[in-house]
VEXGUZA-72423 format. One record per atom (N, C-alpha, C): x, y, z; residue number from 0. Coordinates in nm, 4 decimals. Example, Ala and Ser with C-alpha at 12.3 -4.5 7.8 and 13.67 -1.06 7.14 Angstrom:
<nodes>
<node <1.3190 -0.5690 0.7800> 0>
<node <1.2300 -0.4500 0.7800> 0>
<node <1.3200 -0.3300 0.7800> 0>
<node <1.2850 -0.2250 0.7080> 1>
<node <1.3670 -0.1060 0.7140> 1>
<node <1.2900 0.0030 0.7870> 1>
</nodes>
This chain:
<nodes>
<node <11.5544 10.0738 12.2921> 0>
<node <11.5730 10.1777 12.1935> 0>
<node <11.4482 10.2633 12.1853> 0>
<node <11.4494 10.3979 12.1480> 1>
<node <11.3630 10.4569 12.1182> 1>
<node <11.3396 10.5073 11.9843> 1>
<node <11.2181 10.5129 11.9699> 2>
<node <11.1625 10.5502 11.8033> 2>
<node <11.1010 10.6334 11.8344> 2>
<node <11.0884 10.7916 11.6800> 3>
<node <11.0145 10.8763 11.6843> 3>
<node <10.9619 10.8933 11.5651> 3>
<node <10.7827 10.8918 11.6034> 4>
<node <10.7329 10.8253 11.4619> 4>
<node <10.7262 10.9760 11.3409> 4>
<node <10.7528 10.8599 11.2159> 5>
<node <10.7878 10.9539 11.0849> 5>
<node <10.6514 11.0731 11.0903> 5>
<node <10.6905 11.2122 11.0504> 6>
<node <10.5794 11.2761 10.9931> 6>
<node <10.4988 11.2717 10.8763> 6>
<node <10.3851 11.2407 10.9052> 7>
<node <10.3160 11.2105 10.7693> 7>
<node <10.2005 11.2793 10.8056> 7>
<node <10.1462 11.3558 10.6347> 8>
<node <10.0256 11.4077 10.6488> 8>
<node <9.9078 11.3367 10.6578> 8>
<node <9.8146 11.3348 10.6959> 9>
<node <9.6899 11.2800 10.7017> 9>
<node <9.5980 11.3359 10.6438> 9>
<node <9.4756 11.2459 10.5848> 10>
<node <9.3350 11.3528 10.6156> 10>
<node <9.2285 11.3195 10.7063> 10>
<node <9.1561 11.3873 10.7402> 11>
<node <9.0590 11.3148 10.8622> 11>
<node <8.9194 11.4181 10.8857> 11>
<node <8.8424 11.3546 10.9295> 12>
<node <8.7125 11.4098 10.9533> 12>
<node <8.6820 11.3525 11.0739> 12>
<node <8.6126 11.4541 11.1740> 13>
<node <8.5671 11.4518 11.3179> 13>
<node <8.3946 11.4081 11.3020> 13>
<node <8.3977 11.2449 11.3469> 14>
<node <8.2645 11.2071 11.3765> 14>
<node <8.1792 11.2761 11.4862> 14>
<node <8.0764 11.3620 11.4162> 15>
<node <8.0189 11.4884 11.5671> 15>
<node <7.8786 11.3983 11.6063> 15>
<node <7.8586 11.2511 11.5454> 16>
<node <7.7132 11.1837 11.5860> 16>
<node <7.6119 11.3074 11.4439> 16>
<node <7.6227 11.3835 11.4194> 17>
<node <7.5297 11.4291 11.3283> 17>
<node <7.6347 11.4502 11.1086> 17>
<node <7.7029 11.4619 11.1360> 18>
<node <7.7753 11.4279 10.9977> 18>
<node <7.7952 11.3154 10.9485> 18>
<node <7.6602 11.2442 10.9387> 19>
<node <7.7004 11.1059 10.8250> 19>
<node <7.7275 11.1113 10.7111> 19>
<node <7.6407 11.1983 10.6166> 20>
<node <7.7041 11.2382 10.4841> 20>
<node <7.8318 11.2488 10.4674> 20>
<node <7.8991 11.3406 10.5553> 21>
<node <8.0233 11.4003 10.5410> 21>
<node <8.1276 11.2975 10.5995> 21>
<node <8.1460 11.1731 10.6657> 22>
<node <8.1891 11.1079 10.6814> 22>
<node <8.1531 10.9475 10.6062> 22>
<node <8.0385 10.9540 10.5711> 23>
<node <8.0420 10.8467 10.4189> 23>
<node <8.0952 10.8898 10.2953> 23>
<node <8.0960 11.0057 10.2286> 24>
<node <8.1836 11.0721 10.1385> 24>
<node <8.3228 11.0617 10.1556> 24>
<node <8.3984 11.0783 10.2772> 25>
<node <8.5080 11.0797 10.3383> 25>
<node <8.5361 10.9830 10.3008> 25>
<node <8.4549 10.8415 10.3493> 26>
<node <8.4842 10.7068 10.3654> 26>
<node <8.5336 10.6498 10.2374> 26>
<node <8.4887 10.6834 10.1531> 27>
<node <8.4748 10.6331 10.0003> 27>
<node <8.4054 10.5108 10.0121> 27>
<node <8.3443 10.4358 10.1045> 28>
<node <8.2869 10.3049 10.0777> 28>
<node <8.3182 10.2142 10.1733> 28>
<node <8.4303 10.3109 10.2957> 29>
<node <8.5079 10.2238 10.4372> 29>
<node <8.4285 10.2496 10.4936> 29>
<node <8.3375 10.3417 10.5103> 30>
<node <8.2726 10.4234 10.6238> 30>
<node <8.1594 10.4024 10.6269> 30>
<node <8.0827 10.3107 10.7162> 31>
<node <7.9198 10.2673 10.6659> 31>
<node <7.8834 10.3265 10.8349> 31>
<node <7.7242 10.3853 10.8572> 32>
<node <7.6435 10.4208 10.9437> 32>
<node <7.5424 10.2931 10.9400> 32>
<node <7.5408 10.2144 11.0287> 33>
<node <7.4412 10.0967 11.0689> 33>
<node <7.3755 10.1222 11.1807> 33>
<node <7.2363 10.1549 11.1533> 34>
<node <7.1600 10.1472 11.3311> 34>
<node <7.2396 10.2527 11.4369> 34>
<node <7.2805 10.3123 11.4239> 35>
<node <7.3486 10.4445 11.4995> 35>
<node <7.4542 10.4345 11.5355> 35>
<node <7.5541 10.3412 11.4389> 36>
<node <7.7103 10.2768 11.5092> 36>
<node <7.7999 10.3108 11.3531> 36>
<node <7.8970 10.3704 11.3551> 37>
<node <7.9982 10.4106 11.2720> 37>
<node <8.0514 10.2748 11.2740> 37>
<node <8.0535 10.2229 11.1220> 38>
<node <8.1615 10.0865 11.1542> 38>
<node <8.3093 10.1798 10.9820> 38>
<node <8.4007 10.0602 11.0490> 39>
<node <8.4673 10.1302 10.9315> 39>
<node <8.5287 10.0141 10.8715> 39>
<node <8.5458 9.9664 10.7804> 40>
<node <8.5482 9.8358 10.6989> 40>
<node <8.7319 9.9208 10.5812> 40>
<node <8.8511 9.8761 10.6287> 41>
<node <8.9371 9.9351 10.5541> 41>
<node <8.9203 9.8495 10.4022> 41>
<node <8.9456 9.8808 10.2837> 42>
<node <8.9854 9.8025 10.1468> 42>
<node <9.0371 9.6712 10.1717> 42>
<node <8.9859 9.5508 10.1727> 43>
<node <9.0721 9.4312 10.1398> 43>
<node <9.0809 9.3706 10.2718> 43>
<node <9.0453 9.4106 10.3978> 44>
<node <9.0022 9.3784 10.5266> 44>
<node <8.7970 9.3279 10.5610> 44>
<node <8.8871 9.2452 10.6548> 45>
<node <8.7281 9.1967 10.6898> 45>
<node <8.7632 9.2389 10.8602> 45>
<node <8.8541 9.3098 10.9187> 46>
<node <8.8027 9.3568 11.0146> 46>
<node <8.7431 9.4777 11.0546> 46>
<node <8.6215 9.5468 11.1281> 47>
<node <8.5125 9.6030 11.1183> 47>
<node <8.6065 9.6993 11.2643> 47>
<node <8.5800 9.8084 11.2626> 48>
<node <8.6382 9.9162 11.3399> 48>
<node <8.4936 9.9814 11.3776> 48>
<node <8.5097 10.0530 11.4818> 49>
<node <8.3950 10.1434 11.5572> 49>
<node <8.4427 10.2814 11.5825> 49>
<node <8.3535 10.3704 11.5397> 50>
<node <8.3859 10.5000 11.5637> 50>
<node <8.3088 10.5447 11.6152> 50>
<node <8.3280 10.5918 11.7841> 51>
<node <8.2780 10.6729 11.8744> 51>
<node <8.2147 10.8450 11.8352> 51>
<node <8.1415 10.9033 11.8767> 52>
<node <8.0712 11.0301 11.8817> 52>
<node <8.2231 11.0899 11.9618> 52>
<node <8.3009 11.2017 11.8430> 53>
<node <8.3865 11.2270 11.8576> 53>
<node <8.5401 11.1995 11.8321> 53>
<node <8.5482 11.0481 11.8091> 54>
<node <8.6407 11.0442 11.7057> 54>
<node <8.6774 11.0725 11.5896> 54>
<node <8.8048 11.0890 11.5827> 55>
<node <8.8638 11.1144 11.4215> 55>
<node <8.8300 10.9905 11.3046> 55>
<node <8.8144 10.9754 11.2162> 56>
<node <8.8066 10.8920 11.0680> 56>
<node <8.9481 10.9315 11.0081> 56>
<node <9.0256 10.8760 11.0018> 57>
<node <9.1217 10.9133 10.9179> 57>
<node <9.1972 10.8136 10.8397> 57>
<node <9.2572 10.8883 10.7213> 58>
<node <9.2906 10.7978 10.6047> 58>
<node <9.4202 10.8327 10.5604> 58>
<node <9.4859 10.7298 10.6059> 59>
<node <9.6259 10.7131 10.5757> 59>
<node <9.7248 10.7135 10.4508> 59>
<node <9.8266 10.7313 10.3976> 60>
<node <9.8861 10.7877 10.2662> 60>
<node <9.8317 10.6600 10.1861> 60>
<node <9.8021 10.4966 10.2461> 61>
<node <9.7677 10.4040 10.1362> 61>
<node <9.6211 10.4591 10.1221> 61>
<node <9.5145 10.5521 10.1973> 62>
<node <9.3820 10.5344 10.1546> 62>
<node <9.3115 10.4553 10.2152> 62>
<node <9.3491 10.4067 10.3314> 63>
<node <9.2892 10.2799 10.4340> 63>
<node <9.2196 10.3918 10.5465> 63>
<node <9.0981 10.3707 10.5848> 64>
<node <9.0343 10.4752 10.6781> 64>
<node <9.0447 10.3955 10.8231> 64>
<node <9.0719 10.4665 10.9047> 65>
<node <9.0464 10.4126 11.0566> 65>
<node <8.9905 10.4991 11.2076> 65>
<node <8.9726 10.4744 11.2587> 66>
<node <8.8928 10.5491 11.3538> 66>
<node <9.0726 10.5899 11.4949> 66>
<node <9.0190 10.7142 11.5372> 67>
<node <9.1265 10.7451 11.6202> 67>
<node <9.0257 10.8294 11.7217> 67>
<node <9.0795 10.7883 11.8784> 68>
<node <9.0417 10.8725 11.9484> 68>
<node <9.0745 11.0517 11.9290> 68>
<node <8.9624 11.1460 11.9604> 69>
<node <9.0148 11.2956 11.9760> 69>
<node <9.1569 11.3003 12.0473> 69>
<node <9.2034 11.2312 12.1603> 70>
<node <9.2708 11.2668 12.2830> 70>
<node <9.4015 11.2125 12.1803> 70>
<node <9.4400 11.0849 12.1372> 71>
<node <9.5384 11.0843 12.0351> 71>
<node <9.5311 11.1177 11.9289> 71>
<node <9.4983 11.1863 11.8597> 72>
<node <9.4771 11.2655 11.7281> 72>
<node <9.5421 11.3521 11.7495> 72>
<node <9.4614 11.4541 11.8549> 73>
<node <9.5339 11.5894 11.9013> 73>
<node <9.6866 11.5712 11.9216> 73>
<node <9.7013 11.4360 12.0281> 74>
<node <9.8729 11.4780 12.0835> 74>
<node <9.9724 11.4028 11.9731> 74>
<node <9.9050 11.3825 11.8609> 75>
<node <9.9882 11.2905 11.7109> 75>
<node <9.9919 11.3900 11.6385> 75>
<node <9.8755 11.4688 11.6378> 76>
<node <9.8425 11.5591 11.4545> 76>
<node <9.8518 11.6918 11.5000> 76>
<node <9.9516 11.8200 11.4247> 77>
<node <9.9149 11.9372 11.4489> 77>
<node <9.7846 11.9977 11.3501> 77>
<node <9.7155 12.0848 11.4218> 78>
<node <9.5986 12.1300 11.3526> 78>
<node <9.5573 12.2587 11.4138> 78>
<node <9.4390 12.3015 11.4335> 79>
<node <9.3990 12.4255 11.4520> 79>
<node <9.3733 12.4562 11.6364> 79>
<node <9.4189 12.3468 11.6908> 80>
<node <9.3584 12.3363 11.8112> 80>
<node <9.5314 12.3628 11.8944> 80>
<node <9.6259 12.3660 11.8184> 81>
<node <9.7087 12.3838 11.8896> 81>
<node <9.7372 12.5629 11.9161> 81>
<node <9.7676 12.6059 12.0420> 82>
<node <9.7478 12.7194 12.0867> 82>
<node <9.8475 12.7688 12.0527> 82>
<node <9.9999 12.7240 12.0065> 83>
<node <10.0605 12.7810 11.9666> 83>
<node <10.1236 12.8003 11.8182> 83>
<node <10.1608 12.9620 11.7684> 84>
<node <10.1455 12.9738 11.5769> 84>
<node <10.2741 12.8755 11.6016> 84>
<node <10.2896 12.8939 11.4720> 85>
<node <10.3910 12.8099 11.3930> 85>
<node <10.5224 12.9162 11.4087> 85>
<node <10.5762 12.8323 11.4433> 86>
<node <10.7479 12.9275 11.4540> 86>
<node <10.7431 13.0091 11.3415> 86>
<node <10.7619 13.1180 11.3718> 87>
<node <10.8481 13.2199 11.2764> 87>
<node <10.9502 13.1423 11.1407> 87>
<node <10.9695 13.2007 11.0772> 88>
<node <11.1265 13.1314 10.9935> 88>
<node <11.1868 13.1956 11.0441> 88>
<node <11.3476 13.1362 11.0583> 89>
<node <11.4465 13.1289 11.1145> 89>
<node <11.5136 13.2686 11.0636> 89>
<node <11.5579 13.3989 11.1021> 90>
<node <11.6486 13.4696 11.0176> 90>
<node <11.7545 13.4041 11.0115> 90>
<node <11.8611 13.4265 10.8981> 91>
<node <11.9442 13.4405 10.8320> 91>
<node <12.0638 13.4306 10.9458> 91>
<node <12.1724 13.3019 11.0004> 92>
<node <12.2592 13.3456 11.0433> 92>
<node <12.3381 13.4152 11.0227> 92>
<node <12.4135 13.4870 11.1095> 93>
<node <12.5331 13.6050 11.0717> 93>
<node <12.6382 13.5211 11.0686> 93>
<node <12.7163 13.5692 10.9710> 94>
<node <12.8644 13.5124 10.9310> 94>
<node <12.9734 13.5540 11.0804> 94>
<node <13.0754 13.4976 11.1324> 95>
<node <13.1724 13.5315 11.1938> 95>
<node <13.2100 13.6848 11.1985> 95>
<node <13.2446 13.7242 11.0546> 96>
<node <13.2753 13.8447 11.0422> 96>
<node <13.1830 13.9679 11.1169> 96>
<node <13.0322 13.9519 11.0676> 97>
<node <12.9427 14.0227 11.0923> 97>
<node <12.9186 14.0569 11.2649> 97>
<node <12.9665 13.9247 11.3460> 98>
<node <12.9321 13.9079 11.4318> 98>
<node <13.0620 13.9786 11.4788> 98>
<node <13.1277 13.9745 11.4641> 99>
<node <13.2975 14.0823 11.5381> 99>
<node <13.2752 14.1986 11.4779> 99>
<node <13.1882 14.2434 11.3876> 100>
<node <13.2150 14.3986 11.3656> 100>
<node <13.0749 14.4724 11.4448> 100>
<node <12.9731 14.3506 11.5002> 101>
<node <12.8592 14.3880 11.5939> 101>
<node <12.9343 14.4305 11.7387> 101>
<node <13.0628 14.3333 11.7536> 102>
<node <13.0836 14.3872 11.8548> 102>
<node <13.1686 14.4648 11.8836> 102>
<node <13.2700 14.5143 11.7706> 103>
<node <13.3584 14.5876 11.7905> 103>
<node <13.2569 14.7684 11.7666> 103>
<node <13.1664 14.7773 11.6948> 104>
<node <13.0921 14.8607 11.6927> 104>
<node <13.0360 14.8944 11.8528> 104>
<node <12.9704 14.8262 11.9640> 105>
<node <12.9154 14.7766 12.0526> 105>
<node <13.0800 14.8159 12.1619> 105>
<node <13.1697 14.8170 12.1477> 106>
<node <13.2734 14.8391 12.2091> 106>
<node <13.2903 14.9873 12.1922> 106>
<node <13.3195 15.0115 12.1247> 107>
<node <13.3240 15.1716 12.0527> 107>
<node <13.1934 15.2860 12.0943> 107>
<node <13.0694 15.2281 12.1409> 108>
<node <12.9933 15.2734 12.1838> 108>
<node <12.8814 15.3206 12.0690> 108>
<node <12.8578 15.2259 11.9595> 109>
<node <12.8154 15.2765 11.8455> 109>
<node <12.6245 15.2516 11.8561> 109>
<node <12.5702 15.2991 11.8255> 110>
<node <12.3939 15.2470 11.8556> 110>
<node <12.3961 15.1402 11.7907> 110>
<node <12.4474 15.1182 11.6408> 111>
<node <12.4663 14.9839 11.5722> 111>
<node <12.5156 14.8467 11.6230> 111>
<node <12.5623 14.8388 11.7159> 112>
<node <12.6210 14.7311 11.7824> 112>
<node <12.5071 14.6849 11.8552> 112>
<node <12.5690 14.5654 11.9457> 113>
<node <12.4847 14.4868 12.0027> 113>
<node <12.5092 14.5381 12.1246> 113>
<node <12.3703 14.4756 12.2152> 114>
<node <12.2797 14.5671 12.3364> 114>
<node <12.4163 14.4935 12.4773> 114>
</nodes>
């Protein structure tokens, strides 16, 4: 079987090796800098996570922080790095009707009709 995982928002901060502040703030208290190694300690866990120069920190809808590679972040999370905008909204389908008087106009030779 195949699964396609639920959308959920995230928040997250990009470890650049120079933003410790900004990723101990993030952390709320998960996120400790030891000797030049990001560890990340989630609430109520005693297992200890590592965050690479360049990974994501991110904190999940319970508030649990964890470390994610850039390379899956990107192809999981949309954000600013994706090259393409955001779809348009959808216009307004045309009713049946609308759509037979596009073409009976369009038959008739009218500019209003369809191409």
């Amino acid at each position: 079987m195949k699964y396609t995982r639920k959308a959920i928002e995230v928040e997250a901060v990009q470890w650049n090796g120079t933003n410790i502040q900004e990723i101990s703030e993030f952390g709320d208290g998960q996120v400790r800098y030891v000797a030049g190694i990001v560890k990340i300690v989630p609430d109520g866990s005693t297992k200890i996570m590592r965050a690479e120069v360049g990974d994501w920190i991110v904190r999940d809808t319970d508030g649990d922080c964890y470390p994610c590679t850039d390379s899956v972040f990107r192809a999981s999370y949309h954000g600013p790095w994706d090259s393409e905008e955001a779809p348009a909204a959808a216009e307004p389908e045309q009713s049946p009707a609308d759509i037979a008087r596009e073409h009976a106009r369009a038959r008739r030779g009218d500019p209003k009709g369809i191409a």
